[in-house]
DOVEXDO-910899 format. One line per field, with one value per residue: residue number from 1; residue in one letter; z, x, y of N, C-alpha, C, O in turn. Coordinates in Angstrom, 2 decimals. Each point is the difference from the previous one (the first is absolute). Layout:
kolti = (NUM_...)
drenvo = (A_...)
nc3 = (Z_...)
nc1 = (X_...)
nc2 = (Y_...)
cac3 = (Z_...)
cac1 = (X_...)
cac2 = (Y_...)
cc3 = (Z_...)
cc1 = (X_...)
cc2 = (Y_...)
oc3 = (Z_...)
oc1 = (X_...)
oc2 = (Y_...)
This chain:
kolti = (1_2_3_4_5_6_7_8_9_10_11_12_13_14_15_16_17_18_19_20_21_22_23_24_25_26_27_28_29_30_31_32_33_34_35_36_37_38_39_40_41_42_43_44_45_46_47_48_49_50_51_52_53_54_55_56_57_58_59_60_61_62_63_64_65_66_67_68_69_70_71_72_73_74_75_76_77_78_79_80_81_82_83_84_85_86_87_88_89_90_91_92_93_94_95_96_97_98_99_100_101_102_103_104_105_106_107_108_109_110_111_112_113_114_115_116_117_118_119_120_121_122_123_124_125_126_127_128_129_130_131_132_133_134_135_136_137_138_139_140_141_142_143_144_145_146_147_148_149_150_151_152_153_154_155_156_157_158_159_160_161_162_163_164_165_166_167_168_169_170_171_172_173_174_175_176_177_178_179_180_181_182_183_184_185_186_187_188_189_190_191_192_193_194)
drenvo = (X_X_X_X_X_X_X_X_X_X_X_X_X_X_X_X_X_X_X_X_X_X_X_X_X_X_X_X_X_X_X_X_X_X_X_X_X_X_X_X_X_X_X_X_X_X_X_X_X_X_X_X_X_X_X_X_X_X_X_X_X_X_X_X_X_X_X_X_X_X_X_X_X_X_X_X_X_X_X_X_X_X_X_X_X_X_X_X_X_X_X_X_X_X_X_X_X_X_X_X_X_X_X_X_X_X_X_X_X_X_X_X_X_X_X_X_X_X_X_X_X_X_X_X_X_X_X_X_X_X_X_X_X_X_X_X_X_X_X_X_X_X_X_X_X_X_X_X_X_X_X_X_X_X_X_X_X_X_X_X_X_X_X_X_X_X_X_X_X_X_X_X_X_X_X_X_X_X_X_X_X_X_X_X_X_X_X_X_X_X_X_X_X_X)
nc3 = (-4.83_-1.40_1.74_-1.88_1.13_1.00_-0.02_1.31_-1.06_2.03_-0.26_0.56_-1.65_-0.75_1.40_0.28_-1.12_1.80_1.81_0.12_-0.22_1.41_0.62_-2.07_1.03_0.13_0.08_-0.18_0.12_-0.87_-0.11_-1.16_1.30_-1.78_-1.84_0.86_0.17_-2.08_2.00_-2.24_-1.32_0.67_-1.81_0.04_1.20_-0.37_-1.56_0.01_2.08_-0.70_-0.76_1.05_0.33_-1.12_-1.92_-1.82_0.64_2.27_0.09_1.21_-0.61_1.76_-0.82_1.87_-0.61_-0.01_-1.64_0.34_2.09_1.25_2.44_-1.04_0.59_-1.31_0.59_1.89_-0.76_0.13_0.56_1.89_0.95_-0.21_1.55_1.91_-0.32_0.35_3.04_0.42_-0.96_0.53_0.19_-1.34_0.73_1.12_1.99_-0.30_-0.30_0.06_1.63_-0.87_1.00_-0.58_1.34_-1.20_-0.03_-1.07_-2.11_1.02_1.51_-1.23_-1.60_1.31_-0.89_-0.73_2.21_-0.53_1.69_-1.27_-0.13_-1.80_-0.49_0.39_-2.42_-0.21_0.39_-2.12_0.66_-2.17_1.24_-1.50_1.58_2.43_0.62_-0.73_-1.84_-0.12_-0.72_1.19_1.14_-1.37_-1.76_1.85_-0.60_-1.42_-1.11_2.10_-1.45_1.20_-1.82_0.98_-1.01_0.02_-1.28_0.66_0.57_2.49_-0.19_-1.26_-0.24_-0.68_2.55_-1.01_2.32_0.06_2.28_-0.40_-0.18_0.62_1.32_-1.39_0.24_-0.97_1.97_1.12_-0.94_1.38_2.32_0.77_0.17_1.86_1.31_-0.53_0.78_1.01_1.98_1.52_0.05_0.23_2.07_-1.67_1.98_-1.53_0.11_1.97)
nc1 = (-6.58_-1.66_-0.63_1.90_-1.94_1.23_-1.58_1.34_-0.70_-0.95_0.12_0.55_1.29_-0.81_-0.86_2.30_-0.26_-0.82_1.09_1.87_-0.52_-0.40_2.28_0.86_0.94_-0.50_1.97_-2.44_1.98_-2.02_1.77_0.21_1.68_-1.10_1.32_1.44_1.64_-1.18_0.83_0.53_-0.89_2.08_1.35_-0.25_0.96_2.52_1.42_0.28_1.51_2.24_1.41_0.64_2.49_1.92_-1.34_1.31_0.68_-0.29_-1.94_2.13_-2.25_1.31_-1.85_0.10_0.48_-2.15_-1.27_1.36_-0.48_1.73_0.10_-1.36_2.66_1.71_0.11_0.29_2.07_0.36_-1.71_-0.81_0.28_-1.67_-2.06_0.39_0.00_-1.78_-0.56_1.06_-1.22_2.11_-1.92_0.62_0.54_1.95_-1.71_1.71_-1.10_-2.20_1.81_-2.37_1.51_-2.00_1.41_-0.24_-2.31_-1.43_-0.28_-1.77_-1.49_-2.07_-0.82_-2.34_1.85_-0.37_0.48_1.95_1.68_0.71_0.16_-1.31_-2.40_-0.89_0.05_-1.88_-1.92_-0.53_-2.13_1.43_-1.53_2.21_1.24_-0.54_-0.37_1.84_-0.56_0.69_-2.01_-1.27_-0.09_0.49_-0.82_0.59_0.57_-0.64_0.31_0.68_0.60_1.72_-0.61_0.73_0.94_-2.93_1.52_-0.42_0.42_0.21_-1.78_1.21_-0.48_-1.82_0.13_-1.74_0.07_-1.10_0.13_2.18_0.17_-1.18_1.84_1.66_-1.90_-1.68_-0.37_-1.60_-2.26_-0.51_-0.52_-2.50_-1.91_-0.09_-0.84_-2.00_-0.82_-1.09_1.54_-1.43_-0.93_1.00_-1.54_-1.48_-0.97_0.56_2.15_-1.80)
nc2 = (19.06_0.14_-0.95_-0.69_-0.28_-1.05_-1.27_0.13_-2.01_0.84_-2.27_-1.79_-0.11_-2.05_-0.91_-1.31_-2.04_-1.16_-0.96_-1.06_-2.32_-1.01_-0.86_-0.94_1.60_-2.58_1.05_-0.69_-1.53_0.70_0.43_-2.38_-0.35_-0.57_1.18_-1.60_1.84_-0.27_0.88_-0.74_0.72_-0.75_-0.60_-2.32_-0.99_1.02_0.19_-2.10_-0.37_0.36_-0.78_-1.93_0.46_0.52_-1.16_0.92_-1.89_1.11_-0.67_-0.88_0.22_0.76_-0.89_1.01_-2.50_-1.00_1.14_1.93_-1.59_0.29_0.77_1.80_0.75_-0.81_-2.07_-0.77_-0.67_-1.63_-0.31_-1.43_-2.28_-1.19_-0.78_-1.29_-2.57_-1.29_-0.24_-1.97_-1.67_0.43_0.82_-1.77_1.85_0.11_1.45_0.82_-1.98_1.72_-0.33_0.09_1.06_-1.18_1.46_-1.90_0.38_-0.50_0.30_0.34_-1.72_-0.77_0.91_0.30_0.55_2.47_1.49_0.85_-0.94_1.64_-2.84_0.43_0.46_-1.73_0.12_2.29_-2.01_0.78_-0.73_-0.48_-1.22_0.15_-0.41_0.66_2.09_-0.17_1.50_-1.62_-0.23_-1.36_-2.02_-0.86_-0.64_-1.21_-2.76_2.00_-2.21_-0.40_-0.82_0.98_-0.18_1.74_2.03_0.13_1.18_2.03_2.01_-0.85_1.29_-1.07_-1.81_-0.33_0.92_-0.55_0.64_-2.33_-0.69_-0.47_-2.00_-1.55_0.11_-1.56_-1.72_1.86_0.34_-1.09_0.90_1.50_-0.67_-0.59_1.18_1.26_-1.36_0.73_2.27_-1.48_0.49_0.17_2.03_2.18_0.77_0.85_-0.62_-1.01_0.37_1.07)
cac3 = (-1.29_0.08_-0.36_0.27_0.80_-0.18_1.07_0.44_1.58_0.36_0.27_1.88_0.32_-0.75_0.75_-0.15_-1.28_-0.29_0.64_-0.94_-1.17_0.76_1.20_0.34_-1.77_-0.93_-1.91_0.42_-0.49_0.59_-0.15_0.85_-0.44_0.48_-0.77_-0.07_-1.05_-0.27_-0.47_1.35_-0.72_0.68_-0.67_-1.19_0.86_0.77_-0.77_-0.14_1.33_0.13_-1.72_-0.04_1.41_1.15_-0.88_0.55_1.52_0.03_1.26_0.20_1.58_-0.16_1.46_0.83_1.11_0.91_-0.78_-0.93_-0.14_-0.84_0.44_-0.07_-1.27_-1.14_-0.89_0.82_0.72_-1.59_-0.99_0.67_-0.37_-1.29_-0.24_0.45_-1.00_-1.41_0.19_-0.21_-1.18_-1.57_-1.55_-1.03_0.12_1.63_0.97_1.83_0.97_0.95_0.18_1.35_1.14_1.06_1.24_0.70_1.59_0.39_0.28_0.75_1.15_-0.66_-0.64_0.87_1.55_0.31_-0.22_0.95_-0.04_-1.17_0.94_-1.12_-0.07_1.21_0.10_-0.14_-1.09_-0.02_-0.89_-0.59_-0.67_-0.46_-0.30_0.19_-0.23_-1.78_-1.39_0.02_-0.85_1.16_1.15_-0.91_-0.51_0.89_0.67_-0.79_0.43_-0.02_0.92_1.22_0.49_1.42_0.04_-1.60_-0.32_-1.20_-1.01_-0.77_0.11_-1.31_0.38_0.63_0.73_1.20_1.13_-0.52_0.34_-0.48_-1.95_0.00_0.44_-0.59_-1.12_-1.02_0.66_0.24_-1.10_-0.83_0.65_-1.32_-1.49_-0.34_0.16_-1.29_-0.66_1.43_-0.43_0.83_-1.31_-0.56_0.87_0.07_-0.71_-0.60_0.53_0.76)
cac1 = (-0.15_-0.53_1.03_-1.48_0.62_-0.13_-0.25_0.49_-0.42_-0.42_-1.71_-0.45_0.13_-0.56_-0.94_0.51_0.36_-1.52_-0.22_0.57_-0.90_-1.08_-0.10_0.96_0.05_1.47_-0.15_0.70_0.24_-0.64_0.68_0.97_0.37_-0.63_0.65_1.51_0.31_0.79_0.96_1.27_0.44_-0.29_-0.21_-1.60_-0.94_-0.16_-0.18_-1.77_-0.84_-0.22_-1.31_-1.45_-0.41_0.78_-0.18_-0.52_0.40_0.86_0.00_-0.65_-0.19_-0.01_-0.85_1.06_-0.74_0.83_0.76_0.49_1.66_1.18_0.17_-0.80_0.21_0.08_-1.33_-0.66_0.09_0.91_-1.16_1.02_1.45_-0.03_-0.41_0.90_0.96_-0.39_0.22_1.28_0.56_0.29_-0.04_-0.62_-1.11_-0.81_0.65_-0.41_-0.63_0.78_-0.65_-0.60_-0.75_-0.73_0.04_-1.32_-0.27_0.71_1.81_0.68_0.78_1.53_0.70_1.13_0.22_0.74_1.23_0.92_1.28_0.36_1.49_0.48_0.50_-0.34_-1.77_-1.84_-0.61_-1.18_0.19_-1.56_0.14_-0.79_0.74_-1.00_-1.42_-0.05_0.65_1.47_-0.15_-0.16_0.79_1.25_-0.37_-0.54_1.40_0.60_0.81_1.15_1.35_0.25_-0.75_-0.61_-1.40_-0.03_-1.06_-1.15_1.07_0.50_-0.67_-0.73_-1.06_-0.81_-0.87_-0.95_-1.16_-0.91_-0.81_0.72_-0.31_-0.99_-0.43_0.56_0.38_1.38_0.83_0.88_-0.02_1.03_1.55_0.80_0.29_1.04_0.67_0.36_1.22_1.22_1.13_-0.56_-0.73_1.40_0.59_-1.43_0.21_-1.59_-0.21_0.88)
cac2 = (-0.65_-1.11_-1.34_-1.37_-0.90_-1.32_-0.54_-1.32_-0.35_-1.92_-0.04_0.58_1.45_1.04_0.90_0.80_0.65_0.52_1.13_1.34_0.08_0.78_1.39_0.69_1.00_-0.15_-0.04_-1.40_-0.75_-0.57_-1.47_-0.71_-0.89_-1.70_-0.93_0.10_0.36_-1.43_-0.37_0.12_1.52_1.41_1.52_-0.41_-0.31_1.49_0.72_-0.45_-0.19_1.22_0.38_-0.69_0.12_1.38_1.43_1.00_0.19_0.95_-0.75_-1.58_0.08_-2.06_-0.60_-0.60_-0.67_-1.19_-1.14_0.48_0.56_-1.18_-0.46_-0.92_-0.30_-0.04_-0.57_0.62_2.25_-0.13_1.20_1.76_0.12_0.33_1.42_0.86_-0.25_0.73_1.15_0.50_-0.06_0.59_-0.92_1.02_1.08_-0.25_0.25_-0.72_0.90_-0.14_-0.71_0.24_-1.15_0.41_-1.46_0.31_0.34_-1.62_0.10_1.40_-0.12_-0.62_0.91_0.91_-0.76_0.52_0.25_-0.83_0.43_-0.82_-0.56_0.61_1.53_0.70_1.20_-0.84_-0.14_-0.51_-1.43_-0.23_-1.45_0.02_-1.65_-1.29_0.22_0.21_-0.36_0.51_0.90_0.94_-0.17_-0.39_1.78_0.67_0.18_0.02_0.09_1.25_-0.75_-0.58_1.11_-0.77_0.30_0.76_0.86_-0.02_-0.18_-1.38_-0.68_0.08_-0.54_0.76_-0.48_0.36_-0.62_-0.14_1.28_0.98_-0.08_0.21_1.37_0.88_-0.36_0.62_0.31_-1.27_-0.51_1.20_-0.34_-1.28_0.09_0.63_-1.16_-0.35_0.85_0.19_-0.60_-1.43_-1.50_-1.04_-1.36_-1.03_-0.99_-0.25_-1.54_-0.56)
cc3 = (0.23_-1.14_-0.28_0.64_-0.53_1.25_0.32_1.06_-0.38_-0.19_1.36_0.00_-0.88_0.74_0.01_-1.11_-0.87_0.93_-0.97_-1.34_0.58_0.63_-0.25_-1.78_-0.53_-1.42_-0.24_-1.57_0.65_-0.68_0.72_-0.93_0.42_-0.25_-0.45_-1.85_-0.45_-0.91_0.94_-0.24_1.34_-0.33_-0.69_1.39_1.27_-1.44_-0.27_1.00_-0.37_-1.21_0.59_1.57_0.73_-0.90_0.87_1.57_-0.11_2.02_0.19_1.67_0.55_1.42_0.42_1.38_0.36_-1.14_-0.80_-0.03_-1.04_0.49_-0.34_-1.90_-1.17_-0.69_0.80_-0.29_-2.08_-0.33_0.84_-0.80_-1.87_-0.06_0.17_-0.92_-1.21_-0.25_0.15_-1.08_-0.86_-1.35_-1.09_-0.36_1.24_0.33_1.44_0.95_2.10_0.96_2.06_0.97_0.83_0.54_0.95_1.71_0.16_0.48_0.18_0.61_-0.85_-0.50_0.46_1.17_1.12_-0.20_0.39_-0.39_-0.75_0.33_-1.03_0.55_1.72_0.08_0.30_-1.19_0.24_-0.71_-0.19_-0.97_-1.14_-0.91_-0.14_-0.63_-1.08_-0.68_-0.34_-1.18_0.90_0.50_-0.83_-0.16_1.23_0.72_-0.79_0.34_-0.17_0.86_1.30_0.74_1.29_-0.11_-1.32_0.76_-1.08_-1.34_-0.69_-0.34_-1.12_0.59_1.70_0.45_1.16_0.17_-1.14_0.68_-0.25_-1.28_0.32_0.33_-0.81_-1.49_-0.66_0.66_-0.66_-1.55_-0.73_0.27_-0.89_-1.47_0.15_0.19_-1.41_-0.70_1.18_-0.89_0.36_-1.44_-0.95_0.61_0.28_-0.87_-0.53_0.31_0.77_0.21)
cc1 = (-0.37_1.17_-1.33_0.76_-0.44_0.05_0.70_-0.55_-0.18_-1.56_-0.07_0.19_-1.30_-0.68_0.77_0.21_-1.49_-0.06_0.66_-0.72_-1.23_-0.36_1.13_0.03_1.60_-0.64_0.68_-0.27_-0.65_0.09_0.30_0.54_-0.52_0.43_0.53_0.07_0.61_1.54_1.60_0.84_-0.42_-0.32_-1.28_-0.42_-0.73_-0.62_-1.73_-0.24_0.01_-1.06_-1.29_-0.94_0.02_0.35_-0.09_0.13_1.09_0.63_-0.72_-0.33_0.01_-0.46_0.92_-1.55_0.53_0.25_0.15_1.67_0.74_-0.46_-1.19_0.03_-0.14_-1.43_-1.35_0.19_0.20_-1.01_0.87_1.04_0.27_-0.48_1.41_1.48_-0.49_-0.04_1.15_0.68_0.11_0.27_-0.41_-1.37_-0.58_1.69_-0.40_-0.72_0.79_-1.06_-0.16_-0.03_-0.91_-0.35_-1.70_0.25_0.62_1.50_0.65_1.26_1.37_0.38_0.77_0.42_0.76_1.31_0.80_0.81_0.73_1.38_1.06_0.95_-0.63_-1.32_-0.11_-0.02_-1.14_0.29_-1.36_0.24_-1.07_0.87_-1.03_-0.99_-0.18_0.66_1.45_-0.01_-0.05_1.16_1.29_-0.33_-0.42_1.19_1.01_1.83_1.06_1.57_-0.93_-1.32_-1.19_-1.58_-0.09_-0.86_-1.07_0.78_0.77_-1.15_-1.57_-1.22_-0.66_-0.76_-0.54_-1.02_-1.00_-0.80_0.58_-0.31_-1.61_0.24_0.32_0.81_0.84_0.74_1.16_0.39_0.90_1.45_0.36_0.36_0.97_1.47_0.51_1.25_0.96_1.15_-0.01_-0.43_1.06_0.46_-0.72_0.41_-1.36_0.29_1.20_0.29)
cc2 = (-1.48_-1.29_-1.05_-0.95_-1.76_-0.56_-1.46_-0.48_-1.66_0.36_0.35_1.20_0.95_1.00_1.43_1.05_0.30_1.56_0.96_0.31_0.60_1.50_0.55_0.61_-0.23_-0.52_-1.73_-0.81_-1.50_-1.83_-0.51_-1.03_-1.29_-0.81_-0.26_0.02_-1.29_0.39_-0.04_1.60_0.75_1.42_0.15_0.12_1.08_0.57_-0.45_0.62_1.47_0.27_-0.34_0.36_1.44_0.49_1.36_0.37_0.23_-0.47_-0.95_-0.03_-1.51_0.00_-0.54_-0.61_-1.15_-0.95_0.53_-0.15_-1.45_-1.14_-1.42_-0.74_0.35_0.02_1.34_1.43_-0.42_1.58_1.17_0.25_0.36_1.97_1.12_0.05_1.31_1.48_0.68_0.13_0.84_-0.36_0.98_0.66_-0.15_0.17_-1.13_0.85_0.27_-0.94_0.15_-1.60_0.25_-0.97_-0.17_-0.30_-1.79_0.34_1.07_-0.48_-1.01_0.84_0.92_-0.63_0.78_-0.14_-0.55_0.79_-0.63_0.23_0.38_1.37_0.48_0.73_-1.38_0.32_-0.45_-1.65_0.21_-1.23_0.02_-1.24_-0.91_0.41_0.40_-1.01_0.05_1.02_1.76_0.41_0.25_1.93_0.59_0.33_-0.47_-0.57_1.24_-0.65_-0.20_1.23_-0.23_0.51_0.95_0.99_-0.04_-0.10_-1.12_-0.77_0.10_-0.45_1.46_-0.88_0.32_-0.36_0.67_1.47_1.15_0.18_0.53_1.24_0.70_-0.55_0.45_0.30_-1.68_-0.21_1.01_-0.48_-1.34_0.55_1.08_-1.04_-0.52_0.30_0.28_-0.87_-1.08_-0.76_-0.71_-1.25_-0.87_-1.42_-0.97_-1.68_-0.18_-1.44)
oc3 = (0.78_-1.08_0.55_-0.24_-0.81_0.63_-0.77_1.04_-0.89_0.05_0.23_0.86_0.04_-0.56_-0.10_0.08_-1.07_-0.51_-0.45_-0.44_-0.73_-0.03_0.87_-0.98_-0.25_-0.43_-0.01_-0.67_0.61_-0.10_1.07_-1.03_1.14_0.58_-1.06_-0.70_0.76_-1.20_1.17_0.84_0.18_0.65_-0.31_-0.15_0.54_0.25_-0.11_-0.28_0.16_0.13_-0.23_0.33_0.80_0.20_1.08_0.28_-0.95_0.44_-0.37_0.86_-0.59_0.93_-0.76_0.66_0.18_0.24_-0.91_-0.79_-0.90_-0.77_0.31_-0.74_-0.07_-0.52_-0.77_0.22_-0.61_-0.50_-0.45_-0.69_-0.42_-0.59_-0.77_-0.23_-0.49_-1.01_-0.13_-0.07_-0.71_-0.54_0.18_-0.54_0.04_-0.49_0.45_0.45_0.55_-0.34_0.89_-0.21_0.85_-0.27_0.83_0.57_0.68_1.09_-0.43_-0.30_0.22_0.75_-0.26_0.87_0.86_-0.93_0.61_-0.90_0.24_0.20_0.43_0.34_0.33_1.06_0.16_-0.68_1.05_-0.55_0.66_-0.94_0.10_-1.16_-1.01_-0.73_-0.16_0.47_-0.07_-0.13_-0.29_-0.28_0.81_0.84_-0.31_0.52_0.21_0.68_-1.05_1.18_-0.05_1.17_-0.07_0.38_-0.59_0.79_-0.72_-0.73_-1.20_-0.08_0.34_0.52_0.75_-0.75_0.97_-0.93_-0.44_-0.79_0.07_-0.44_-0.25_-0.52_0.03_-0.58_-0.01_-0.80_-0.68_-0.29_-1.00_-0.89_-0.60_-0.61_-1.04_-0.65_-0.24_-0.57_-0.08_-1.10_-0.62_-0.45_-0.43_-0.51_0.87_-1.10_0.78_0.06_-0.32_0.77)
oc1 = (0.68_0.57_-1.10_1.18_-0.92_0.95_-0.62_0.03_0.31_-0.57_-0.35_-0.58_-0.07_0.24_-0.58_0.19_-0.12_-0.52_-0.67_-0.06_-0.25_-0.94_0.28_-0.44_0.80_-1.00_1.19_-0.97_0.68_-1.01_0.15_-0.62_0.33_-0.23_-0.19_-0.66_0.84_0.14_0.26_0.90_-1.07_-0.69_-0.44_-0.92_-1.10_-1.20_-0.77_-0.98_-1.10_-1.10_-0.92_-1.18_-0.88_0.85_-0.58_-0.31_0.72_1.12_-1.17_0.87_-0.58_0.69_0.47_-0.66_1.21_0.71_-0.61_0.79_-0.61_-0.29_0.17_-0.87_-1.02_-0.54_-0.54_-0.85_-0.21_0.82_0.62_0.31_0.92_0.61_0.28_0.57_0.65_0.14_0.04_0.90_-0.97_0.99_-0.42_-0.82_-1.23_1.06_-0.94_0.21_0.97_-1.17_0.85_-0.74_0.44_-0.69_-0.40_1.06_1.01_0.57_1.13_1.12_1.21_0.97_1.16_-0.72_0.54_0.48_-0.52_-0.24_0.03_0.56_1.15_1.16_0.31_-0.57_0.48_0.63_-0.31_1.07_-1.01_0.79_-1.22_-0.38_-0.25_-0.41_-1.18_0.50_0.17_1.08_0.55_0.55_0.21_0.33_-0.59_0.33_0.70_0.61_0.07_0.06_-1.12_0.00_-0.77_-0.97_1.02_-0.92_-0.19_0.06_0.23_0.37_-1.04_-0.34_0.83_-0.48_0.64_-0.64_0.06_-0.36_-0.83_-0.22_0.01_-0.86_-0.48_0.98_1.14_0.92_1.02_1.10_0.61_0.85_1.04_1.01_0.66_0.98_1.10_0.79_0.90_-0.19_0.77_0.27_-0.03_0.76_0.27_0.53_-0.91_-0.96_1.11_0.90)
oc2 = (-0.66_0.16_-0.12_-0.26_0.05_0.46_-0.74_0.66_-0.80_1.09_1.16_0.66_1.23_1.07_1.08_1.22_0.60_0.99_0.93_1.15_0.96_0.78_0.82_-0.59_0.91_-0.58_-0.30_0.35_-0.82_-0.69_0.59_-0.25_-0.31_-1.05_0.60_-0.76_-0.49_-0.27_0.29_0.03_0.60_0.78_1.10_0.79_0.00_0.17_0.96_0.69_0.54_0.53_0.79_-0.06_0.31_0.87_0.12_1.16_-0.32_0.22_-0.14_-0.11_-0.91_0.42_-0.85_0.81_-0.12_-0.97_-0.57_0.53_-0.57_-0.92_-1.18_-0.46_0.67_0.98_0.79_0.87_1.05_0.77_0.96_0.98_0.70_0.89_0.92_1.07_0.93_0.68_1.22_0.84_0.23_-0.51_1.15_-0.73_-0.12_-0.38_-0.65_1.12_-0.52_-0.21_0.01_-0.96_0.78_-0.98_0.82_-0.26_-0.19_-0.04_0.26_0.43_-0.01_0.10_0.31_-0.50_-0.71_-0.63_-0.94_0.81_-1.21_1.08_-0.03_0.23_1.15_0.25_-1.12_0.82_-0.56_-0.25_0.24_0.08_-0.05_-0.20_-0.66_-0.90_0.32_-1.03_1.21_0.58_1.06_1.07_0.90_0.83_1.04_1.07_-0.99_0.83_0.64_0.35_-0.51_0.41_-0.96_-0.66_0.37_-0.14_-0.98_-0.99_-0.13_-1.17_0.57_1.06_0.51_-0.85_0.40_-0.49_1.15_0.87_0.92_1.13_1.21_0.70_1.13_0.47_-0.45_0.03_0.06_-0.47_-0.39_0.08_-0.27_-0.35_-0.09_0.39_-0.51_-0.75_0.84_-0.51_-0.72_-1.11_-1.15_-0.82_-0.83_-0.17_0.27_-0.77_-0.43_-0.34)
């Protein structure tokens, strides 16, 4: 079953999000946000981005590259960070959408960084940093807080992500796991302003 998707990115990243508009068959919400909504109403302000922008989307795919993350600030990521707020938001006549990270070929190596022995509980684990290289809109819904907890499964974990060449091999595959995310028990623990 086909999902419409809405796209999140940086300008440097467009080539990317031209390749999926080009060569790939998703049902897309072909908008962006350019420009800051004039008011202070958080609730006026997810409720315009959703009416004017991710109508009708059902998943928010977010270009994960080298200046899409926090780190390059407020004023700079403010459209991610608004696209993704807006995508989480439950509000009146809109559901939240679910929401895809696709980490491009740049940041493979920051993102994934393999495993270590975790001084906690004793496994392995995998570390995947997605603290430094995203949005806390991301990162917050990816590692959802839980007490003292050392590592998540899929399950603890509302936000969906993967290697940009995995998504190319199998898109709905990535886009069915965000939007069934929706109605998981995880979405009761999303938060829209970490």
């Amino acid at each position: 079953m086909a999902h419409k998707c809405f796209i999140s990115f940086k300008t440097a990243d467009f080539p990317y999000k031209k390749h999926i508009l080009e060569n790939m068959h998703i049902d897309l919400v072909d908008k962006s946000l350019h420009e800051a909504i004039d008011s202070n109403d958080e609730d006026y302000i997810m409720r315009k981005i959703r009416e004017d922008y991710l109508r009708d989307s059902t998943v928010t795919i977010y270009l994960i590259g080298a200046k899409s993350a926090e780190s390059f600030g407020w004023e700079e990521q403010k459209f991610i960070k608004r696209e993704l707020q807006a995508s989480l938001y439950h509000g009146e006549g809109n559901t939240q959408n679910g929401i895809l990270g696709v980490v491009l070929p740049s940041m493979y190596d920051l993102v994934y960084k393999g495993s270590y022995v975790c001084y906690n509980c004793g496994n392995t684990h995998n570390y995947v940093n997605v603290e430094d290289t995203t949005v806390k809109e991301f990162s917050h819904n990816y590692y959802i807080p839980d007490g003292e907890k050392c590592s998540w499964v899929e399950d603890d974990r509302f936000c969906v992500l993967v290697k940009w060449v995995d998504f190319v091999n199998s898109p709905e595959t990535y886009i069915d796991e965000a939007f069934d995310k929706r109605e998981h028990r995880i979405a009761e623990k999303t938060k829209v302003y970490p």
